[in-house]
DRENPA-3360 file (N, C-alpha, C; in nm, 2 decimals, always signed):
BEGIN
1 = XXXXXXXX = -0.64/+5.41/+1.62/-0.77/+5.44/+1.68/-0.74/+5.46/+1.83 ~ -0.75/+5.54/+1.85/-0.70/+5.61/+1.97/-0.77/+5.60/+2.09 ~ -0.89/+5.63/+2.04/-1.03/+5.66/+2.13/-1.14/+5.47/+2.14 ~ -1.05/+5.41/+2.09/-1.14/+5.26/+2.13/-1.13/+5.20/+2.20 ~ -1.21/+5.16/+2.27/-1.21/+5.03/+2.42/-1.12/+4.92/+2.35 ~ -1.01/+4.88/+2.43/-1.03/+4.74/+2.48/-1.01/+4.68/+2.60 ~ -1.01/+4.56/+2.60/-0.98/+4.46/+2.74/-0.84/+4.46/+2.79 ~ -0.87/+4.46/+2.89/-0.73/+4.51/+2.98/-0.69/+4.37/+2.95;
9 = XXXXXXXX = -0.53/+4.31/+2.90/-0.44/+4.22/+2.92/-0.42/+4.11/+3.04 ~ -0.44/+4.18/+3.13/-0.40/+4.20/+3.31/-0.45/+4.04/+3.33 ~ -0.40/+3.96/+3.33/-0.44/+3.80/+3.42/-0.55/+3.85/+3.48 ~ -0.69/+3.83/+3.48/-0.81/+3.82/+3.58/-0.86/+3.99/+3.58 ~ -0.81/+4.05/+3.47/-0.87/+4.19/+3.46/-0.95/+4.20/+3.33 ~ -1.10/+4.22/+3.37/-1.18/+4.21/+3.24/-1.23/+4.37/+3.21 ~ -1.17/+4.48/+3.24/-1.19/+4.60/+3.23/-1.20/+4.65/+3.09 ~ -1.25/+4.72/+3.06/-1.29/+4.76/+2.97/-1.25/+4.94/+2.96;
17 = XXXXXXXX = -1.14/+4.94/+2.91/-1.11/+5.10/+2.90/-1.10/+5.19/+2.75 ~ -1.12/+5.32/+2.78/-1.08/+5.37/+2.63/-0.90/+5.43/+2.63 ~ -0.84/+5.40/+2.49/-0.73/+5.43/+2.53/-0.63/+5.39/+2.61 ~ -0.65/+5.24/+2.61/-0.55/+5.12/+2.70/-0.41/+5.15/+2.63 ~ -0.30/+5.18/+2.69/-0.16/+5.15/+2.63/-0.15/+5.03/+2.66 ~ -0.06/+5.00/+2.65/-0.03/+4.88/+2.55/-0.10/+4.75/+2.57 ~ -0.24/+4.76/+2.56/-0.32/+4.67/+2.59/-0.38/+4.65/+2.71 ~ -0.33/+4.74/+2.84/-0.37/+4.75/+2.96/-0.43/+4.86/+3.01;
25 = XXXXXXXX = -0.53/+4.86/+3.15/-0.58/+4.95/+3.17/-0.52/+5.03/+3.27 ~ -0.59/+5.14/+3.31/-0.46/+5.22/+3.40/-0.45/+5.18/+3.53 ~ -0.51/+5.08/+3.57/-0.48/+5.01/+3.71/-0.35/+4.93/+3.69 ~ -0.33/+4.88/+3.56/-0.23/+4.78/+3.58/-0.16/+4.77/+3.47 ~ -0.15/+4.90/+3.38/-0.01/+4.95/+3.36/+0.09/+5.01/+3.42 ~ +0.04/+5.06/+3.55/+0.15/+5.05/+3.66/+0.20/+4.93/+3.72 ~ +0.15/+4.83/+3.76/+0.19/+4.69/+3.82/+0.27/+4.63/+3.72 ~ +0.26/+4.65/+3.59/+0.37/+4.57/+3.52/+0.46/+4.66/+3.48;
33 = XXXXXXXX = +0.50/+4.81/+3.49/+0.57/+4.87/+3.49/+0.62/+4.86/+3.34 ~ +0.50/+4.93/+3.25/+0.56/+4.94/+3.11/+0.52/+5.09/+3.06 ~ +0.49/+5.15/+3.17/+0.49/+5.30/+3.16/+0.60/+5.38/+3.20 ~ +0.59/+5.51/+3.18/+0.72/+5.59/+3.21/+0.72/+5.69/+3.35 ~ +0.64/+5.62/+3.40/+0.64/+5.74/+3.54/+0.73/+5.71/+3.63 ~ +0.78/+5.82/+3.76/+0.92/+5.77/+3.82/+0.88/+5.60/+3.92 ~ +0.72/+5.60/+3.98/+0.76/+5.46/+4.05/+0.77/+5.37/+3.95 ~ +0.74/+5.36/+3.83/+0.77/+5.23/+3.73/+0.92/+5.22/+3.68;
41 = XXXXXXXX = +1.00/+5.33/+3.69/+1.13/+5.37/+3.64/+1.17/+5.31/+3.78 ~ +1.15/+5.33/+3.87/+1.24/+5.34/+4.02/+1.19/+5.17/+4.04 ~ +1.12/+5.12/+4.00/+1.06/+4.99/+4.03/+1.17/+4.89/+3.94 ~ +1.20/+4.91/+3.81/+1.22/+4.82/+3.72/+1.37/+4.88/+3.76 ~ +1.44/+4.99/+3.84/+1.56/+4.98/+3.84/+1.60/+4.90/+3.95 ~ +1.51/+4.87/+4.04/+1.54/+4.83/+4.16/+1.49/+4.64/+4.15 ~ +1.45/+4.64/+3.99/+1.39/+4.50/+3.97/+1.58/+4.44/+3.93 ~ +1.61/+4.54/+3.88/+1.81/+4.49/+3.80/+1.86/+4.45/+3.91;
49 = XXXXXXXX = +1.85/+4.54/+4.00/+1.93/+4.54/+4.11/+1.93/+4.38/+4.17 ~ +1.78/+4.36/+4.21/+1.77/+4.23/+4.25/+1.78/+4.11/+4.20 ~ +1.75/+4.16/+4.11/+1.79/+4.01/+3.97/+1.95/+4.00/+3.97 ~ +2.02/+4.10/+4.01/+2.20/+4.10/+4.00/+2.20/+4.01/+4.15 ~ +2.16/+4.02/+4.25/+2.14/+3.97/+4.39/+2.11/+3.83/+4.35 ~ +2.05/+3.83/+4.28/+1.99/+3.66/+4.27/+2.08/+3.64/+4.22 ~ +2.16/+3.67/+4.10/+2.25/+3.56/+4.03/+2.36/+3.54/+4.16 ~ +2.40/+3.60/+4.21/+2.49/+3.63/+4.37/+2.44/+3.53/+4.42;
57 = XXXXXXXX = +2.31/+3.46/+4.42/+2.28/+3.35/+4.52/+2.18/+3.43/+4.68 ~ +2.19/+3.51/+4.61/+2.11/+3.58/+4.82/+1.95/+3.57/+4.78 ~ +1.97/+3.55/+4.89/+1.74/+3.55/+4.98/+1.73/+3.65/+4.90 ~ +1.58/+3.70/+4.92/+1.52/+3.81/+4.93/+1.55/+3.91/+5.05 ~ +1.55/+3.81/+5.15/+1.59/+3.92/+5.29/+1.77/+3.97/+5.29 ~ +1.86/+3.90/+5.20/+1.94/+3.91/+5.22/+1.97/+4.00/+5.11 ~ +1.88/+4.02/+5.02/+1.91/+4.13/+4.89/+1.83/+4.27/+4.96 ~ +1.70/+4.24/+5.03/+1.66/+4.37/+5.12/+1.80/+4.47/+5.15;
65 = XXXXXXXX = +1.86/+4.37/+5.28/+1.98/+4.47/+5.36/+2.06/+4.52/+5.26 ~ +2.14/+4.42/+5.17/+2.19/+4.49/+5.03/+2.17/+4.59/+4.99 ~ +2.07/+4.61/+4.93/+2.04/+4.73/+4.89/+1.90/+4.83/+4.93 ~ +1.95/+4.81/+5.09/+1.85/+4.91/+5.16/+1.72/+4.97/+5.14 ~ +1.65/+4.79/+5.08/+1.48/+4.82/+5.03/+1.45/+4.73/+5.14 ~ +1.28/+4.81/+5.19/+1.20/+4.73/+5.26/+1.21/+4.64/+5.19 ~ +1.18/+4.48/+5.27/+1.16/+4.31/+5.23/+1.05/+4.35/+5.17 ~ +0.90/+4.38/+5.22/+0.77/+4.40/+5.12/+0.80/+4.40/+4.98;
73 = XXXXXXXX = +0.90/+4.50/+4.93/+0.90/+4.59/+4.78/+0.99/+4.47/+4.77 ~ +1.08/+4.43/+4.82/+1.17/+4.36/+4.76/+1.08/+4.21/+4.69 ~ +0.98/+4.15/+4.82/+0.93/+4.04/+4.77/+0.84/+4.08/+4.64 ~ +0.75/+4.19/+4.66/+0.62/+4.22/+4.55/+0.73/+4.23/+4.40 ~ +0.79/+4.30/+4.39/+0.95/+4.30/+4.31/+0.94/+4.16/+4.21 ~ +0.98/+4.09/+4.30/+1.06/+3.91/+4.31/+0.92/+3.88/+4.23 ~ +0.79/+3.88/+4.26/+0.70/+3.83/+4.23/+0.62/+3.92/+4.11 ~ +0.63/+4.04/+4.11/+0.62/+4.10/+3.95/+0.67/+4.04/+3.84;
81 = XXXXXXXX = +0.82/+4.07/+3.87/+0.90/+4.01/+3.76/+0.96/+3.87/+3.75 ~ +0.91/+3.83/+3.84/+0.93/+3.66/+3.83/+1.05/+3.64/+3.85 ~ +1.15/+3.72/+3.97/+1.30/+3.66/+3.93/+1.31/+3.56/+4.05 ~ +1.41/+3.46/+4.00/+1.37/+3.35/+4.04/+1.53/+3.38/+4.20 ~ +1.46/+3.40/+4.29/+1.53/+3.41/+4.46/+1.57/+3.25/+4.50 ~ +1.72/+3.25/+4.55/+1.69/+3.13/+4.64/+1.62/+3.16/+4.75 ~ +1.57/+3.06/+4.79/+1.47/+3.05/+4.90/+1.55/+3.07/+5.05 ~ +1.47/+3.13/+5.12/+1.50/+3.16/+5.31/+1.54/+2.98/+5.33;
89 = XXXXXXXX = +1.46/+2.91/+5.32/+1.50/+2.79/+5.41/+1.62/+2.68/+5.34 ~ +1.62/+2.69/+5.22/+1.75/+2.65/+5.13/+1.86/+2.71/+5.21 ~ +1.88/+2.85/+5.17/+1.97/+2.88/+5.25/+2.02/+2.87/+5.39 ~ +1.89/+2.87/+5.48/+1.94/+2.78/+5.60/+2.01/+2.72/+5.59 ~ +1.98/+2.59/+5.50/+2.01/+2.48/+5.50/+2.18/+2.45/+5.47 ~ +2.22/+2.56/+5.34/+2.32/+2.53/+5.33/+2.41/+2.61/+5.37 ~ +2.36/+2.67/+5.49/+2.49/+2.75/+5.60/+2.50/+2.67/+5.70 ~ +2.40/+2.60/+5.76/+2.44/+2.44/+5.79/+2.53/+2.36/+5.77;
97 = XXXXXXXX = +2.52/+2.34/+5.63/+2.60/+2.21/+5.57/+2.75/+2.24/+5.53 ~ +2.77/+2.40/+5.52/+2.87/+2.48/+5.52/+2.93/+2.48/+5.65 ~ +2.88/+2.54/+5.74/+3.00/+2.45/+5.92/+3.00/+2.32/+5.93 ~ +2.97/+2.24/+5.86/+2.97/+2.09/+5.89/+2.91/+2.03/+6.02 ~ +2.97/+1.87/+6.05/+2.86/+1.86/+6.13/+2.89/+1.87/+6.28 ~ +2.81/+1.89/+6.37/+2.83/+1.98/+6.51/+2.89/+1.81/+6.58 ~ +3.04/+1.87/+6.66/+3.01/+1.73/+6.72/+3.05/+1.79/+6.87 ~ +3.04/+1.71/+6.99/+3.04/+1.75/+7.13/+3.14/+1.84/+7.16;
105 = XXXXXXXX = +3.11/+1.95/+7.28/+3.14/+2.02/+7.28/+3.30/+2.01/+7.34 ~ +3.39/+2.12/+7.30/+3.56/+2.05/+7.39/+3.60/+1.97/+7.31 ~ +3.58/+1.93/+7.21/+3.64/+1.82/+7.13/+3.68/+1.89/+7.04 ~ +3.80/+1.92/+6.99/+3.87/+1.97/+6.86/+3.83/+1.90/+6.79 ~ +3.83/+1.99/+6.64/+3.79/+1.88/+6.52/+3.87/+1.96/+6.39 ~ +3.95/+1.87/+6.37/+4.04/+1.96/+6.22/+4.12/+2.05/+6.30 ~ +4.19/+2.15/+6.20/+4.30/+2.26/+6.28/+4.30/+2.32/+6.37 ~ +4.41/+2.37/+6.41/+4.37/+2.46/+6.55/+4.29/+2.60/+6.49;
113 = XXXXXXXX = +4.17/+2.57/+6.55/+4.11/+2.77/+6.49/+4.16/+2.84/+6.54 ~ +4.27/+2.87/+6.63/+4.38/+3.01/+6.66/+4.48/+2.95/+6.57 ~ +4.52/+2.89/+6.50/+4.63/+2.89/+6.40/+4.64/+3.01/+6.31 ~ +4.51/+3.08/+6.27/+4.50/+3.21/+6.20/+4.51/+3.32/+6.25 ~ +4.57/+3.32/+6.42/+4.62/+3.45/+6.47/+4.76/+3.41/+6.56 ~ +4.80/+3.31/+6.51/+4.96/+3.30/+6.54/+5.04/+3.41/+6.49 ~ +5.11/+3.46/+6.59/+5.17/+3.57/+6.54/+5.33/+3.57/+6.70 ~ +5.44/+3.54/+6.64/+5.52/+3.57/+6.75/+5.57/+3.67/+6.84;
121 = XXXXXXXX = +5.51/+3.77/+6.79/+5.49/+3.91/+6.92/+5.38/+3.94/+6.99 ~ +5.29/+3.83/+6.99/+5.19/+3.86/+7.07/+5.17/+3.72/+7.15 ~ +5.13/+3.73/+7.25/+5.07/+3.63/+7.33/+4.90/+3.62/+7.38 ~ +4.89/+3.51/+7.43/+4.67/+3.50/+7.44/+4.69/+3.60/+7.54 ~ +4.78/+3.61/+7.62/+4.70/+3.72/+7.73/+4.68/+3.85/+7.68 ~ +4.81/+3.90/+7.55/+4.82/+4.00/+7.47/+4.69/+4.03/+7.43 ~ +4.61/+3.91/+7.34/+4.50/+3.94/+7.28/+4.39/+3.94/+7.35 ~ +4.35/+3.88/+7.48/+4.28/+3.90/+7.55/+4.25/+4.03/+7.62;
129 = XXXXXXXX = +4.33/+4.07/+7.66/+4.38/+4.19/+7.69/+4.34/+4.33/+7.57 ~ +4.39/+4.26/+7.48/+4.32/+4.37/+7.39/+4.20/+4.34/+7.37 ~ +4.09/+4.22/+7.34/+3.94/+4.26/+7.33/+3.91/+4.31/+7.41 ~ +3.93/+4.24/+7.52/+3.88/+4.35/+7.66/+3.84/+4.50/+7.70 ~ +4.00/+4.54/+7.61/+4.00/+4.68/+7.64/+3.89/+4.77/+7.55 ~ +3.91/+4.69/+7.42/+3.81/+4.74/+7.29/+3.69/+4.73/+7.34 ~ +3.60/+4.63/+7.40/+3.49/+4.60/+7.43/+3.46/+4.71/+7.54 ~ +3.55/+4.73/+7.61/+3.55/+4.83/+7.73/+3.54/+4.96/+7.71;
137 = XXXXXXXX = +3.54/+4.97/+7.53/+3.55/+5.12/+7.45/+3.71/+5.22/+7.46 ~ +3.80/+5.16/+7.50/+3.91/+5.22/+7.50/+3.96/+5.21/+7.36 ~ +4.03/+5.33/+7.30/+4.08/+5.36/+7.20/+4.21/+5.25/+7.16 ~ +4.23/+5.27/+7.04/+4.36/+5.20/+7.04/+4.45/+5.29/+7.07 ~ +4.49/+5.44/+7.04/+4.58/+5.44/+7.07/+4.61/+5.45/+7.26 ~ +4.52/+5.47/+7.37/+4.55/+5.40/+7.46/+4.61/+5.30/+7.50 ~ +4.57/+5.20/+7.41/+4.59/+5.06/+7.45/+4.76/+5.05/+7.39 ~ +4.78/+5.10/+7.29/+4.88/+5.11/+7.25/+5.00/+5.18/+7.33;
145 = XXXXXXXX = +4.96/+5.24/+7.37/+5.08/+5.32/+7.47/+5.08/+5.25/+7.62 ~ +4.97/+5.18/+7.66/+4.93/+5.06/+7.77/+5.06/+4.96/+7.76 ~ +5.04/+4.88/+7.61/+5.12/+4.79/+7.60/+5.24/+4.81/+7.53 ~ +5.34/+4.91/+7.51/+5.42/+4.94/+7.42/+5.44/+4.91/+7.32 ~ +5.36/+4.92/+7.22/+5.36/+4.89/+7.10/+5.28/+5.02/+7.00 ~ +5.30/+4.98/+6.86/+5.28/+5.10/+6.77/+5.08/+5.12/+6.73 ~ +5.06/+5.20/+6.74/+4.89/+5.21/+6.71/+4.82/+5.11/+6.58 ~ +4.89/+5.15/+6.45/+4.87/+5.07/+6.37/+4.89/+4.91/+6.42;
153 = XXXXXXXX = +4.99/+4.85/+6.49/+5.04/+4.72/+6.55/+4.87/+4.70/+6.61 ~ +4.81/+4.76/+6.73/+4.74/+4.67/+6.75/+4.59/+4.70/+6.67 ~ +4.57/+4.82/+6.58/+4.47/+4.79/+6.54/+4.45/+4.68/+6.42 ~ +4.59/+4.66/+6.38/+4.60/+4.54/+6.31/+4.57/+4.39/+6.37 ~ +4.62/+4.38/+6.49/+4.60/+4.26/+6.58/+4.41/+4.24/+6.61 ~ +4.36/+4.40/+6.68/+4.26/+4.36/+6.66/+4.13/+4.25/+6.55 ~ +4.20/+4.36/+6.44/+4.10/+4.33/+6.35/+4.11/+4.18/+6.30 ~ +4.26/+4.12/+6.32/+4.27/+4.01/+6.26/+4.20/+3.89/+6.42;
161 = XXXXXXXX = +4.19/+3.96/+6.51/+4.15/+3.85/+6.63/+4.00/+3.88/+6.60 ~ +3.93/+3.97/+6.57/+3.81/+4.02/+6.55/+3.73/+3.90/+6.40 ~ +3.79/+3.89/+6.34/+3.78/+3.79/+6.21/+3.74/+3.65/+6.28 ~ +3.79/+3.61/+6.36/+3.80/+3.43/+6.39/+3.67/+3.48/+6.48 ~ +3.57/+3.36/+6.44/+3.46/+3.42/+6.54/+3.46/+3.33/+6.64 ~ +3.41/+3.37/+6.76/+3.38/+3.29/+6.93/+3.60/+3.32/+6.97 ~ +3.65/+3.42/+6.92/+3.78/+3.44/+6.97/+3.82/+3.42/+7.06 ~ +3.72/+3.54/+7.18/+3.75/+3.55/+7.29/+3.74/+3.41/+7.38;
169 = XXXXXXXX = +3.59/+3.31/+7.31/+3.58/+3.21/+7.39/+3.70/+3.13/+7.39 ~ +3.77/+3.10/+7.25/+3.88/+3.00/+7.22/+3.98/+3.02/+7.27 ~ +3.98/+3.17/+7.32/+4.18/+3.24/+7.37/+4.14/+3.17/+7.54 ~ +4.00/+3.19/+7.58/+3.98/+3.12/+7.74/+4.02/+3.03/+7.72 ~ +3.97/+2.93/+7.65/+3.97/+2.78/+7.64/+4.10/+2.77/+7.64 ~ +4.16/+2.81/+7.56/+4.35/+2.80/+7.56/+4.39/+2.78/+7.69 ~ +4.42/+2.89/+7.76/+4.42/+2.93/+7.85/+4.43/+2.83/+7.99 ~ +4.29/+2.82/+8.00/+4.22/+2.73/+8.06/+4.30/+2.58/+8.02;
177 = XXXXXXXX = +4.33/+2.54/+7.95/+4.37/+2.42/+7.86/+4.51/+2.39/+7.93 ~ +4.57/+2.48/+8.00/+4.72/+2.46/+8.02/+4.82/+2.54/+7.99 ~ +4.76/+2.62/+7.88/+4.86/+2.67/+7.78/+4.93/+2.81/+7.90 ~ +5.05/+2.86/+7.84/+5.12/+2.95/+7.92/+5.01/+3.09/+7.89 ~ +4.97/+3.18/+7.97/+4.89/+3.28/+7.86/+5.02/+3.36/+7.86 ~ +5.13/+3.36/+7.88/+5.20/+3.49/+7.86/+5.31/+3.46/+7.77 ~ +5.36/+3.33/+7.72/+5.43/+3.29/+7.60/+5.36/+3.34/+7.47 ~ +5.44/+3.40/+7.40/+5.43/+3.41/+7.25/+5.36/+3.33/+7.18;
185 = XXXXXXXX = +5.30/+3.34/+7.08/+5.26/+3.20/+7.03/+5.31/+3.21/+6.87 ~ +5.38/+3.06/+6.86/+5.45/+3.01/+6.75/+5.44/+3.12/+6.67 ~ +5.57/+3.09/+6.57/+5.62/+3.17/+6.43/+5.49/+3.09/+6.35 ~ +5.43/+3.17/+6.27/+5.37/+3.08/+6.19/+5.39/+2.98/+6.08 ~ +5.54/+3.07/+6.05/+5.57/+2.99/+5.91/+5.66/+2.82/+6.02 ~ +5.72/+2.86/+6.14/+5.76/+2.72/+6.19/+5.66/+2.58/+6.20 ~ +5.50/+2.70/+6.23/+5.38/+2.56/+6.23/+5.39/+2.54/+6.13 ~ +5.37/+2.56/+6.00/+5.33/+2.53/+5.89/+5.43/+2.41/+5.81;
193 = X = +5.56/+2.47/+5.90/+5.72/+2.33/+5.86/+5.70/+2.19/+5.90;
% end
């Protein structure tokens, strides 16, 4: 019966239509996205997407940038289909608990964090020297013909000084500390002996 009213399904929708698919009226056979039109197709593909983000463990804001949807669609999304997001302030929480706990400033704690850019053909002034220049927009191969060495050589150095974050502060602090800035620094495999 094709042509008979009924009550729209819809939580808090008492509508009365003829010709309800599948139990719903045409307000809110869109909102649950059990029709075939492209925003219910483009909705429920972008509902996968985020439901794959959640099992990843990411926010809502952090499944937005992901996959290059406004946070609004992303939240109304989340809240259509019920997928269950970690929460914005959880996550705070445990990028927090993930650096551990903050203790005074100048006080080493655990390994040296330049131990991951030991490398014996370069020195801090070496690397210093190259943020600098990068920050300052010079090319690598510039810098590379500056300091005689091969192009690929320092865009590799960059990128691995670029990885350790507050670098530049820690190569000062070195520095500053006593240390020679123009000595080499250690073979890595000798630290590790």
């Amino acid at each position: 019966m094709a042509g008979a009213f009924a009550t729209c399904r819809y939580p808090g929708c008492k509508a009365r239509c003829q010709g309800a698919r599948h139990g719903l009226c045409r307000d809110h056979i869109h909102a649950v996205g059990v029709c075939a039109c492209s925003e219910c197709l483009r909705r429920a593909a972008d509902a996968r997407l985020i439901e794959s983000s959640a099992r990843w463990g990411l926010t809502a804001s952090e499944a937005a940038v992901r996959l290059s949807l406004p946070l609004p669609r992303v939240r109304r999304i989340v809240a259509l289909y019920k997928i269950a997001m970690r929460g914005e302030r959880e996550a705070r929480c445990q990028t927090v608990a993930r650096r551990g706990p903050v203790g005074p400033v100048g006080v080493p704690r655990g390994p040296d964090p330049l131990a991951a850019i030991y490398h014996p053909r370069w020195s801090p002034a070496d690397d210093l020297l190259l943020l600098r220049e990068r920050a300052a927009g010079r090319h690598f191969v510039e810098i590379a013909a500056d300091t005689d060495r091969g192009v690929a050589e320092v865009q590799q150095r960059w990128h691995r000084l670029r990885a350790v974050r507050g670098i530049e502060a820690l190569l000062k602090a070195h520095i500053k500390g006593g240390a020679d800035a123009d000595a080499p620094w250690p073979d890595p495999s000798e630290v590790a002996a």
